[in-house]
DOGU-420361 format. One record per residue (C-alpha): x, y, z. Coordinates in Angstrom, 1 decimal. Example, Ala and Ser with C-alpha at 12.3 -4.5 7.8 and 13.67 -1.06 7.14 Angstrom:
2
(rodo (12.3 -4.5 7.8))
(rodo (13.7 -1.1 7.1))
//
This chain:
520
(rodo (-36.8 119.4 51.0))
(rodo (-37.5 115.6 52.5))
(rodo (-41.1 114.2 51.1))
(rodo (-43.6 113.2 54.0))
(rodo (-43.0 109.8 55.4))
(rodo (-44.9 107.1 53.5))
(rodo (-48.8 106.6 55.2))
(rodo (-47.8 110.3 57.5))
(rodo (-51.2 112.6 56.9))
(rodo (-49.7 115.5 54.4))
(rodo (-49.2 118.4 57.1))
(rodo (-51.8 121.3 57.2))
(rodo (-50.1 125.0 56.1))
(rodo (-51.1 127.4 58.6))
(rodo (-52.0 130.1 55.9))
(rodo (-52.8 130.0 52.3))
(rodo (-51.5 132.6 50.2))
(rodo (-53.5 133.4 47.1))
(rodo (-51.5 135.3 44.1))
(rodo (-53.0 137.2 41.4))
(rodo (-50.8 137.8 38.6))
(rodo (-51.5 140.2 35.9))
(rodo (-49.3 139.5 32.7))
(rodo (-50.9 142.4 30.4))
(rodo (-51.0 144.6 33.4))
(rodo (-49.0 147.0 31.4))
(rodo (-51.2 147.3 28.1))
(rodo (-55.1 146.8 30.6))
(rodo (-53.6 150.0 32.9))
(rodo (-53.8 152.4 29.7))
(rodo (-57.4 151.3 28.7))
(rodo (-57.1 148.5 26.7))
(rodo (-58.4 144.9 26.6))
(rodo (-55.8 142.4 26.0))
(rodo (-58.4 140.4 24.8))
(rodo (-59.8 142.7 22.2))
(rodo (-59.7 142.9 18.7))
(rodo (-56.9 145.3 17.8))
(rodo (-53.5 144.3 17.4))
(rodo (-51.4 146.6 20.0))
(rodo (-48.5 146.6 22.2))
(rodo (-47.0 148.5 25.0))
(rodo (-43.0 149.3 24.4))
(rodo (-40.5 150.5 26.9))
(rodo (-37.1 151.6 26.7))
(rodo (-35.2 155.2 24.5))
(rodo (-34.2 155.7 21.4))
(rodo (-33.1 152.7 19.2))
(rodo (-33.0 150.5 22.4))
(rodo (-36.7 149.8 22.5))
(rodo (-38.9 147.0 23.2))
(rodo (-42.4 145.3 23.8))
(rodo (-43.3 145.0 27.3))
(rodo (-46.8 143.5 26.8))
(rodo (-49.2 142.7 23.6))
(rodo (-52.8 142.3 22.9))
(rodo (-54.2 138.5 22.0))
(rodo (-54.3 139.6 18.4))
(rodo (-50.7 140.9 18.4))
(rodo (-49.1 137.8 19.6))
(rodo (-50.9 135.6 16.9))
(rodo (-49.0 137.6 14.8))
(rodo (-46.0 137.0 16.4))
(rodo (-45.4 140.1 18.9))
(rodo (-43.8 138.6 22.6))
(rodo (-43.1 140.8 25.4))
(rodo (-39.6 141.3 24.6))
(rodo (-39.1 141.7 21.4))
(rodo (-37.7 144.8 19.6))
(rodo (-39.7 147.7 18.5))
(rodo (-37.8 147.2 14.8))
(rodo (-38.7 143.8 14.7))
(rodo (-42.0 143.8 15.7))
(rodo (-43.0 146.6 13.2))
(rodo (-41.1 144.3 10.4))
(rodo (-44.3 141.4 12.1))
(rodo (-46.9 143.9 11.8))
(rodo (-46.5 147.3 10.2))
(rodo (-49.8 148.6 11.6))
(rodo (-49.3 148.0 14.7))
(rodo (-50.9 150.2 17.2))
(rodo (-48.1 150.8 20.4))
(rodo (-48.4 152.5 23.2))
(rodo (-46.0 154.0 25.7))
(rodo (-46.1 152.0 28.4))
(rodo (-47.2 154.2 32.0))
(rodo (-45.7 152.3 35.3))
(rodo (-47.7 155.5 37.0))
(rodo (-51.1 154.0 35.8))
(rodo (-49.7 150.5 36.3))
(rodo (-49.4 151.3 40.0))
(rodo (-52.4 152.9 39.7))
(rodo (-54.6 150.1 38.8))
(rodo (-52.7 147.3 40.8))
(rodo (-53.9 149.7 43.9))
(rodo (-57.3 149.6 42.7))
(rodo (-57.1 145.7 42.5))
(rodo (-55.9 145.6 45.9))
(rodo (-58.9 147.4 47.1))
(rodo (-61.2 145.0 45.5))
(rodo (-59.7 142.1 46.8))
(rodo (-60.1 142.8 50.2))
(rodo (-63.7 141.5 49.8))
(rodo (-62.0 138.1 50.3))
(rodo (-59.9 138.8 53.3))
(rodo (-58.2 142.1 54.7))
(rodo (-54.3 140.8 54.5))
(rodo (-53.7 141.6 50.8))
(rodo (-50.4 143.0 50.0))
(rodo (-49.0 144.1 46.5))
(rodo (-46.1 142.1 44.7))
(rodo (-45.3 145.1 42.1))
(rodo (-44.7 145.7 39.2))
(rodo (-47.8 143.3 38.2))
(rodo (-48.6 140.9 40.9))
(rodo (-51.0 141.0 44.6))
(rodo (-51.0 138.3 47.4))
(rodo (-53.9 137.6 49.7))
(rodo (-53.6 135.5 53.2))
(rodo (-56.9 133.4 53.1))
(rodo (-57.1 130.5 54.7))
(rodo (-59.6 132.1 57.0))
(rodo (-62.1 132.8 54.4))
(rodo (-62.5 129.2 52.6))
(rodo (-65.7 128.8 54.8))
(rodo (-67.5 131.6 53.0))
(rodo (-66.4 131.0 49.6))
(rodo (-66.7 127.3 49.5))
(rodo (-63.4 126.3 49.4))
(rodo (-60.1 127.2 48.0))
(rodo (-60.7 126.1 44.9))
(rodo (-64.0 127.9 44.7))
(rodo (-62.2 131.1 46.2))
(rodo (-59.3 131.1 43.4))
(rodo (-62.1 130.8 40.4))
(rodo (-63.8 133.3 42.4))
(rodo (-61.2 135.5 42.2))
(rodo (-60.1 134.6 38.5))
(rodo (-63.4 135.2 37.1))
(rodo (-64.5 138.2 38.5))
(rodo (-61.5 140.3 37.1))
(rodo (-62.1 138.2 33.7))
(rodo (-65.7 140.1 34.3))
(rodo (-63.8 143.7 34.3))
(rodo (-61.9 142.7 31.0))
(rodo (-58.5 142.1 32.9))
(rodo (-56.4 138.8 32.5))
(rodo (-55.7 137.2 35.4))
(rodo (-53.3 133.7 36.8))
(rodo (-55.3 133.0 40.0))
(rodo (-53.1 130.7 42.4))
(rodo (-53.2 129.3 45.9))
(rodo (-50.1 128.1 47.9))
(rodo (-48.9 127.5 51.6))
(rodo (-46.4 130.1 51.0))
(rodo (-46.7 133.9 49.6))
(rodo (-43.6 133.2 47.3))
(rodo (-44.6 129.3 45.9))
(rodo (-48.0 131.2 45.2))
(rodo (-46.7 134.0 43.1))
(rodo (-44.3 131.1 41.4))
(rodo (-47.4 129.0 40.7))
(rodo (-49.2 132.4 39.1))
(rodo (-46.4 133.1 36.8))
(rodo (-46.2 129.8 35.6))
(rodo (-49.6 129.4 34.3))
(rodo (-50.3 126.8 36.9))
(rodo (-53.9 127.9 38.2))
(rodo (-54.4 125.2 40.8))
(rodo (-54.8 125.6 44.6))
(rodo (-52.2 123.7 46.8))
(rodo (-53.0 123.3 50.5))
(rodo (-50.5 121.1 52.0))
(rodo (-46.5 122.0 53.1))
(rodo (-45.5 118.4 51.8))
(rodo (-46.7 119.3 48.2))
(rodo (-44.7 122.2 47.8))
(rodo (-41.4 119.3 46.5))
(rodo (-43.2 117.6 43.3))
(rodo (-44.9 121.0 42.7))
(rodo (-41.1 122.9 42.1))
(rodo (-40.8 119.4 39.9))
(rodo (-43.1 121.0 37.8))
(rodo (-42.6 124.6 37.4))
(rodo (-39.8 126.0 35.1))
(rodo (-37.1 128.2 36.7))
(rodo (-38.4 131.1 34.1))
(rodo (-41.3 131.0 36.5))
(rodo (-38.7 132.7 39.5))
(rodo (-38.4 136.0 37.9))
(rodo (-34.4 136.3 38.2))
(rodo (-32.0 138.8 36.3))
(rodo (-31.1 137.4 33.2))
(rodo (-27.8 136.8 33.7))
(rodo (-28.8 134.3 36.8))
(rodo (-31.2 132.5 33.9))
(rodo (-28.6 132.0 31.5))
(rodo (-26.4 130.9 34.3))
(rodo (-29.3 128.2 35.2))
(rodo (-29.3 126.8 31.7))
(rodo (-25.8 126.6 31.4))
(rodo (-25.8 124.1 33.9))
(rodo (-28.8 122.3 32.9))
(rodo (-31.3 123.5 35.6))
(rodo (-34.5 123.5 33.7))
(rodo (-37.1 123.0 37.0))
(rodo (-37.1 124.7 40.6))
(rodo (-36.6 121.3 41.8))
(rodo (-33.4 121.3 39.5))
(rodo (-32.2 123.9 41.4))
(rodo (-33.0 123.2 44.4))
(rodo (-30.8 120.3 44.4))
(rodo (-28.1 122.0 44.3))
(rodo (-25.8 122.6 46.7))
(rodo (-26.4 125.9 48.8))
(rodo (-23.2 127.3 49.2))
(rodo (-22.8 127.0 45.2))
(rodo (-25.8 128.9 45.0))
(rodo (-25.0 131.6 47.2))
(rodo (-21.3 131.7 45.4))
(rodo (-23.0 132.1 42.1))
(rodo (-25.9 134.1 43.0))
(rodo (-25.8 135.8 46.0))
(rodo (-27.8 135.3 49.4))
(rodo (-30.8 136.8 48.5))
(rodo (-31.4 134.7 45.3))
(rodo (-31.4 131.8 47.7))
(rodo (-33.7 133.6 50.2))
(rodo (-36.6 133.9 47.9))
(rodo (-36.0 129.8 47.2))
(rodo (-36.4 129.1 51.2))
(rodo (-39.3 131.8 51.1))
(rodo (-40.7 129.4 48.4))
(rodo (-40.3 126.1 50.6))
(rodo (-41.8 127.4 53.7))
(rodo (-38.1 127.1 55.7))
(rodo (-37.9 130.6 55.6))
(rodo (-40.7 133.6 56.8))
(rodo (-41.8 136.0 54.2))
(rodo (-43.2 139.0 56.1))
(rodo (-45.8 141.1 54.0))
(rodo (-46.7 144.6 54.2))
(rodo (-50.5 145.0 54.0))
(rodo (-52.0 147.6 51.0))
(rodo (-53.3 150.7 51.3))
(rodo (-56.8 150.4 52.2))
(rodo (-58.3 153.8 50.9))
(rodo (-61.2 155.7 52.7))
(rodo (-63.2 157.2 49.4))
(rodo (-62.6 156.5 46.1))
(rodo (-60.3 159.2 43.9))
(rodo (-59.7 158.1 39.8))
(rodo (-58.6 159.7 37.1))
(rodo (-59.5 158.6 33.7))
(rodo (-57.8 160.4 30.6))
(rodo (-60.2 160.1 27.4))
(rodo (-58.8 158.4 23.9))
(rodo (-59.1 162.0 22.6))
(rodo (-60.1 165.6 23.6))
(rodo (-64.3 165.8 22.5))
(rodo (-67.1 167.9 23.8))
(rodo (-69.4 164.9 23.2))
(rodo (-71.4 164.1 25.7))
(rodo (-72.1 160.3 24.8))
(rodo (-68.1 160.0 25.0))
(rodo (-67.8 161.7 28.6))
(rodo (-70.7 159.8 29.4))
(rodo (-69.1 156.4 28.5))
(rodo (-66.0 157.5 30.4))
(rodo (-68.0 158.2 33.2))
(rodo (-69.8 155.0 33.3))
(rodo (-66.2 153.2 33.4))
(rodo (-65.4 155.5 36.0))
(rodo (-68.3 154.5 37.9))
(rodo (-67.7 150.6 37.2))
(rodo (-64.9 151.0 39.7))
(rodo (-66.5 153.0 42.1))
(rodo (-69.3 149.8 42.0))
(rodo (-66.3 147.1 43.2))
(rodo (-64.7 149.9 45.2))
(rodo (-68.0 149.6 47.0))
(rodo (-69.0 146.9 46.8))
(rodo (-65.7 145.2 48.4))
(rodo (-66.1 147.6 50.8))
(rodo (-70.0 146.8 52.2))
(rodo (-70.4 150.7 51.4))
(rodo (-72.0 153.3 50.5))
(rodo (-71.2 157.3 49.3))
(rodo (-72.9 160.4 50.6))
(rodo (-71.3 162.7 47.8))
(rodo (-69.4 162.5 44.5))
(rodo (-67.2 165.5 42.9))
(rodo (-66.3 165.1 39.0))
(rodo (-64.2 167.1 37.5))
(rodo (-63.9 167.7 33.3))
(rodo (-60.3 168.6 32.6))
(rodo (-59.5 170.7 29.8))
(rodo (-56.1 171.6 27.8))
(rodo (-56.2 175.8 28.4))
(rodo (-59.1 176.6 30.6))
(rodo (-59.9 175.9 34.2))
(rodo (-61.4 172.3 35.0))
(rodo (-65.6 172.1 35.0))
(rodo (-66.7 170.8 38.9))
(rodo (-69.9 169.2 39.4))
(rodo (-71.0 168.0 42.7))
(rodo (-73.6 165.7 43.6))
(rodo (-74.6 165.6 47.2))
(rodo (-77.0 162.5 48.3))
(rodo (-79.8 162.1 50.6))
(rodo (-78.4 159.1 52.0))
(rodo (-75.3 156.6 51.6))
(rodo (-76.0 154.7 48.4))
(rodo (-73.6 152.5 46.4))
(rodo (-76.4 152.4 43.0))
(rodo (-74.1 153.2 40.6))
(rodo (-76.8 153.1 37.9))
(rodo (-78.6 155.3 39.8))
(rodo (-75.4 158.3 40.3))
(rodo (-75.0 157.8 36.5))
(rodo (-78.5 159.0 35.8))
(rodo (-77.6 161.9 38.4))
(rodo (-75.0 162.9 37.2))
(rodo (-76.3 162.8 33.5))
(rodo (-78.9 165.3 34.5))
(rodo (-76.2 167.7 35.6))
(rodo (-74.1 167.3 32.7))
(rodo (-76.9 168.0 30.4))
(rodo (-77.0 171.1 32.2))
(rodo (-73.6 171.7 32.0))
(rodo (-72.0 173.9 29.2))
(rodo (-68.5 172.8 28.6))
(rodo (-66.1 175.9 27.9))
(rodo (-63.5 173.3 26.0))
(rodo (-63.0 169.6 25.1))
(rodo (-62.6 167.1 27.9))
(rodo (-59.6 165.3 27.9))
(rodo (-60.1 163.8 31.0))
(rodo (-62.0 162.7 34.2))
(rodo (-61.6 162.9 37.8))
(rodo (-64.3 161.1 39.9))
(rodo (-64.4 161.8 43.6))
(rodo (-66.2 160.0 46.7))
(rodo (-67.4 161.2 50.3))
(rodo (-65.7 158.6 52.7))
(rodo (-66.9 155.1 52.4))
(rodo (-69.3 154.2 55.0))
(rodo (-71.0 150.7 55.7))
(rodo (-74.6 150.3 54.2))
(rodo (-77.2 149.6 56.5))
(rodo (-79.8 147.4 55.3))
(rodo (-83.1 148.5 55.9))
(rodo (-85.4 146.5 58.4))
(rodo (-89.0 145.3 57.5))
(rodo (-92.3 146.6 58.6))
(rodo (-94.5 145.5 61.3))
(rodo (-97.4 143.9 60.8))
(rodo (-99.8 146.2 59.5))
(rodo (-97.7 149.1 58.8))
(rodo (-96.7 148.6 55.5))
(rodo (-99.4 150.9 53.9))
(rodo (-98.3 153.3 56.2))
(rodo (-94.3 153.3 55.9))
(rodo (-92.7 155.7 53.8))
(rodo (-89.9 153.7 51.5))
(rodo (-86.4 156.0 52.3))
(rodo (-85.0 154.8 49.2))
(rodo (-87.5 155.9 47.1))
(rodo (-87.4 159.0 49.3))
(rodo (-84.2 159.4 48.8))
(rodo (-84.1 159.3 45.7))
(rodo (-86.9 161.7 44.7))
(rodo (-84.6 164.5 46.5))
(rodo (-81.5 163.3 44.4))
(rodo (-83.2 163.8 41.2))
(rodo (-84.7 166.9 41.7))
(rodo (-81.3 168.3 43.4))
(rodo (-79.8 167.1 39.8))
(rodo (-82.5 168.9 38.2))
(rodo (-83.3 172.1 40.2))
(rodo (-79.5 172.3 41.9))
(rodo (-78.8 171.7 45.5))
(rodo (-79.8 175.3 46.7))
(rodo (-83.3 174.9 45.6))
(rodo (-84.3 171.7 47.8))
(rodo (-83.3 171.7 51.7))
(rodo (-84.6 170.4 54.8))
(rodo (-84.6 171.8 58.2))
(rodo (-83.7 170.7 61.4))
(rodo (-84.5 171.8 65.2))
(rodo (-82.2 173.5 67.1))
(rodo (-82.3 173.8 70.9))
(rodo (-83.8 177.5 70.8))
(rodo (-87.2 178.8 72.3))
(rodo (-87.9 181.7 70.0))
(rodo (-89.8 180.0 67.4))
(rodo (-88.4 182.1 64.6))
(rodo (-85.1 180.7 65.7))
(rodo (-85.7 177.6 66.4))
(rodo (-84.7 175.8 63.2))
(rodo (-82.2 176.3 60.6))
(rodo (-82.1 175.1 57.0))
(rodo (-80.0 171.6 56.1))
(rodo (-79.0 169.0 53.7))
(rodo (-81.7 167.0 53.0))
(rodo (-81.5 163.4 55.4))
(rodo (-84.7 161.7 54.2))
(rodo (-83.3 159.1 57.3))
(rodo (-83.6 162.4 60.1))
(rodo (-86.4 161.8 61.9))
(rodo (-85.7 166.3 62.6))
(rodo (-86.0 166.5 58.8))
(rodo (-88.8 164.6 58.2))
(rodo (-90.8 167.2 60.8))
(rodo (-90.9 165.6 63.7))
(rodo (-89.3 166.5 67.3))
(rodo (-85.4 165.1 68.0))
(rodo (-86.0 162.0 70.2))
(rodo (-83.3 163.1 73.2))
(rodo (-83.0 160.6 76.3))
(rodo (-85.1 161.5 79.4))
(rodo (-83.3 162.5 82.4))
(rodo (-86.6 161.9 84.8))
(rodo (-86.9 159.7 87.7))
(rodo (-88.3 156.1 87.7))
(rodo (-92.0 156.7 88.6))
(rodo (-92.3 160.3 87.1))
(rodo (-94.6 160.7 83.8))
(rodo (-93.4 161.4 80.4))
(rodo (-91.9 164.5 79.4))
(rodo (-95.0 165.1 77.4))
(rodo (-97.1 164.3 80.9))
(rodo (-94.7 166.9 82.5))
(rodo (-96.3 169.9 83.9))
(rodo (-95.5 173.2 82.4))
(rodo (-94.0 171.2 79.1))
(rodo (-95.3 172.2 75.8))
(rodo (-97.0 169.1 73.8))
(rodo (-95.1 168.8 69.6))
(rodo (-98.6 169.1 68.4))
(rodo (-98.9 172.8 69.5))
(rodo (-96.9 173.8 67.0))
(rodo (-97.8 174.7 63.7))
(rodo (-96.0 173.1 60.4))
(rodo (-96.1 176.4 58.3))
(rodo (-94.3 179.3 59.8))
(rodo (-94.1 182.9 58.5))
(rodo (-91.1 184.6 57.6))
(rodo (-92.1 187.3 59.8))
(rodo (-95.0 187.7 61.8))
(rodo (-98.4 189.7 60.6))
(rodo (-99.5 192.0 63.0))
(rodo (-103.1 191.9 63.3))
(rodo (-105.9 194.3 63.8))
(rodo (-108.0 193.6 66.9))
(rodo (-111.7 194.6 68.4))
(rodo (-112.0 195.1 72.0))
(rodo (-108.7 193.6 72.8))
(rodo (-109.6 190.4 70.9))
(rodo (-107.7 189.5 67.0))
(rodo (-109.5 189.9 63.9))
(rodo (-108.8 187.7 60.8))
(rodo (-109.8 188.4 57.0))
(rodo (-112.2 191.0 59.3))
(rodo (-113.6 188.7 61.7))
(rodo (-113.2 187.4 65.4))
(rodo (-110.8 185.0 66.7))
(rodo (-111.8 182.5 68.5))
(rodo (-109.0 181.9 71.3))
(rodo (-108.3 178.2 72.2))
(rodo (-105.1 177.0 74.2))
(rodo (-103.2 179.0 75.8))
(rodo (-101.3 181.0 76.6))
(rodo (-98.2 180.0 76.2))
(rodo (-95.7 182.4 77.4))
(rodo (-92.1 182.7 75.7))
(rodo (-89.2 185.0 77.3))
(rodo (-86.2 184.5 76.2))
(rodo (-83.1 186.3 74.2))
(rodo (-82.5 188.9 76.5))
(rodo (-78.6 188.5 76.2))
(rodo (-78.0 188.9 72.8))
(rodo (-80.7 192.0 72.1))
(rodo (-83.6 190.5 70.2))
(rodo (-85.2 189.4 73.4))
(rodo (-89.2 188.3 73.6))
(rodo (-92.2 188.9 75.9))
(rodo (-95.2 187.0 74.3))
(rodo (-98.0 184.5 75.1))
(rodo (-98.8 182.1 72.6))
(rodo (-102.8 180.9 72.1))
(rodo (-104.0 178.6 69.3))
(rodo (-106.8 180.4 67.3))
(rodo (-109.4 179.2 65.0))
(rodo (-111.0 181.4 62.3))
(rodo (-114.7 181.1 60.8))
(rodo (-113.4 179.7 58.2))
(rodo (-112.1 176.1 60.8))
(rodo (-108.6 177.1 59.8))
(rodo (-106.1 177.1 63.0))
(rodo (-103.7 179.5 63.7))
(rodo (-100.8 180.2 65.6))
(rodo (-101.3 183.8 67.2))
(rodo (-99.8 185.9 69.9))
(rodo (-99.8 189.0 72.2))
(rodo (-96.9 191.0 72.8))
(rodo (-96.7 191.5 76.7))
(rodo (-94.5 195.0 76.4))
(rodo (-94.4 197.3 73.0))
(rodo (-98.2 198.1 73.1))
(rodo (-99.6 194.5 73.7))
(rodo (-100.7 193.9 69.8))
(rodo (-101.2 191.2 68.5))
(rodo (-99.6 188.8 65.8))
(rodo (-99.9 186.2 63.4))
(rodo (-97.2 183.6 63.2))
(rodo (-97.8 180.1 62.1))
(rodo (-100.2 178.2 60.5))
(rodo (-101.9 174.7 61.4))
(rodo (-102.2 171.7 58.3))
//
């Protein structure tokens, strides 16, 4: 490809492609830090023809190479711990990384079996640069104990040759893309062996090596598509992507180093578990209404716990302590041998707007609120805290029903739905509205059933002395289609004692009269 004209200004790339390549993908997908202390290695491959397909730090300074064979590389180290390698859990966890990193832009595609691209050359404004993005990037999976080659090119494919080659830099112009293949070795493209050997019999050591030659020769020796991926590389040819899978809820599965009814082990598996959930999350903007974990077992039936939340959180120190109280609680019939963590669909968080002026003694803090019902759902199970909320009925032993808790409801918090009005410009509030029933007649506490009360000269006696009738009436008839149909007139009553209550007379069956609600 031609250089840029001498004193031409280097010409702009339309997109920037940043490439994440994970070389111990392999050995970080079955739990384990490359970077840790143990000397271990993931192998590959049947019988006598296997081989290592990735190594821990402390394996390769004793001379284990992805590559090498199993025989050889127990003659290097005799204790060395090896793992079958899991291309399920590979996938697995290049899926989750493809989740995270759409908190820098939403085109991110996966390059398997250990590779992700992102398009973002629209979001170098809020991460300072491209630079700043790709360190970004880099860090922030060094942060969840994975090893990562950040690097940003014009093109999808010179970014993903840049990654493999160890060359963490961020390239932003077309007309560098020529002395950067100068410096990258052809190992860096990835071909089939036989094409590699091929390339060093003739003394092609760079990309720009080969890209010297001439084309036809390449396609004779290698085929079309070999020389595709090279004009992919240079920009002279498109490379279409096909976005990730952008999940709605989180769903993991995460099998414990060995089957144990502790609880400090399941608890640190949980907390890892939760650790993605966090950057699920947290990429995301979201919050979780619910979680479901499930404790696997080898010959009994899994153990389900569900946590149901007040309102979309995405604390995740704050779900661990939740669902610690239920395990505690929680008799396991067998050893764990591994974890399932479910969400409730991601939705966006909504922060929270300060109070007025002079309300601030007076707010009630939903977080806090919230969170008061979580823990004592934890601790007391769901069925033992609810909420109510109205429904659109005029029989007031009907007209509310029992809910999840929604410390955000302003229904659940005991005050009336807000619906819009349907009067005309001029007319008064609803509340104004003659014939319309003021919120503040009704009582807070309601019986489960009304008392019937004993009466003196047609007026109710309470505790043995008079009522004194306020309000009212009232007068409810309703239900006469589905049988339990009412005929009664409502009056506010206050007893000797100053306490208010909620009383009325039946207008058929005898006209007695009943207790059914009581004032605060």
């Amino acid at each position: 490809m031609p250089a840029a004209a001498a004193g031409a200004a280097p010409r702009a790339a339309r997109e920037l492609w940043l490439c994440l390549w994970l070389p111990s993908l392999p050995l970080e997908a079955l739990g384990e830090r490359a970077t840790g202390p143990a000397a271990c290695a993931v192998i590959e491959g049947e019988g006598s023809r296997q081989w290592v397909a990735a190594a821990s730090e402390a394996a390769r300074r004793q001379g284990i190479r992805p590559g090498l064979g199993l025989n050889a590389a127990l003659a290097l180290v005799p204790g060395l711990d090896l793992r079958e390698r899991r291309p399920d859990a590979e996938a697995a966890l290049l899926q989750r990384i493809a989740g995270w990193a759409i908190r820098f832009t939403p085109v991110v595609s996966l390059e398997p079996p250990a590779a992700l691209l992102a398009e973002v050359r629209g979001s170098l404004g809020l991460f300072g640069g491209a630079e700043a993005l790709r360190r970004r990037a880099a860090g922030e999976l060094q942060e969840c104990g994975l090893v990562a080659r950040a690097s940003i090119a014009p093109t999808p494919r010179a970014a993903w040759w840049l990654a493999r080659a160890a060359r963490e830099e961020a390239v932003q112009s077309l007309d560098a893309l020529p002395s950067l293949a100068a410096r990258l070795p052809v190992a860096c493209l990835g071909w089939p062996p036989e094409a590699m050997r091929t390339l060093v019999t003739l003394g092609v050591r760079t990309i720009a090596d080969l890209a010297r030659l001439p084309r036809e020769g390449i396609v004779r020796r290698f085929g079309p598509a070999l020389l595709d991926e090279l004009d992919e590389g240079f920009g002279r040819r498109p490379q279409p992507r096909r976005r990730a899978v952008n999940p709605e809820r989180f769903d993991e599965i995460l099998e414990l180093p060995a089957e144990s009814e502790s609880l400090a082990l399941v608890e640190a598996a949980l907390s890892r578990l939760l650790e993605r959930l966090q950057a699920f999350l947290r990429a995301r903007a979201a919050g979780i209404r619910g979680l479901a974990l499930e404790l696997r077992h080898r010959d009994v039936q899994a153990t389900r716990l569900r946590l149901g939340l007040a309102r979309p959180t995405g604390d995740v120190a704050h779900l661990l302590g939740l669902l610690r109280e239920r395990l505690e609680r929680t008799p396991l019939p067998a050893p764990a041998r591994a974890l399932r963590l479910r969400s409730t669909i991601a939705t966006p968080l909504v922060l929270a707007s300060g109070a007025l002026p002079g309300e601030g003694a007076q707010r009630v803090d939903p977080e806090a609120a919230a969170r008061l019902v979580e823990r004592l759902r934890a601790r007391l199970g769901a069925e033992a805290v609810f909420s109510v909320c109205l429904v659109p009925e005029h029989r007031p032993e009907s007209a509310w029903r029992v809910a999840e808790p929604d410390v955000a409801s302003p229904v659940a918090a005991g005050h009336p739905r807000r619906r819009r009005s349907l009067r005309k410009k001029g007319q008064p509030p609803a509340s104004e509205e003659k014939g319309t029933v003021p919120f503040s007649s009704r009582p807070l506490w309601m019986l489960a059933e009304p008392q019937r009360l004993l009466q003196q000269e047609g007026v109710p006696l309470h505790e043995g002395r008079l009522l004194e009738l306020g309000s009212g009436p009232e007068r409810i008839e309703t239900g006469w289609w589905d049988g339990r149909d009412v005929r009664r007139d409502y009056y506010i009553a206050r007893a000797r004692s100053g306490l208010r209550l909620w009383v009325f007379r039946e207008r058929d069956r005898g006209g007695g009269w009943w207790l059914h609600g009581v004032f605060g």
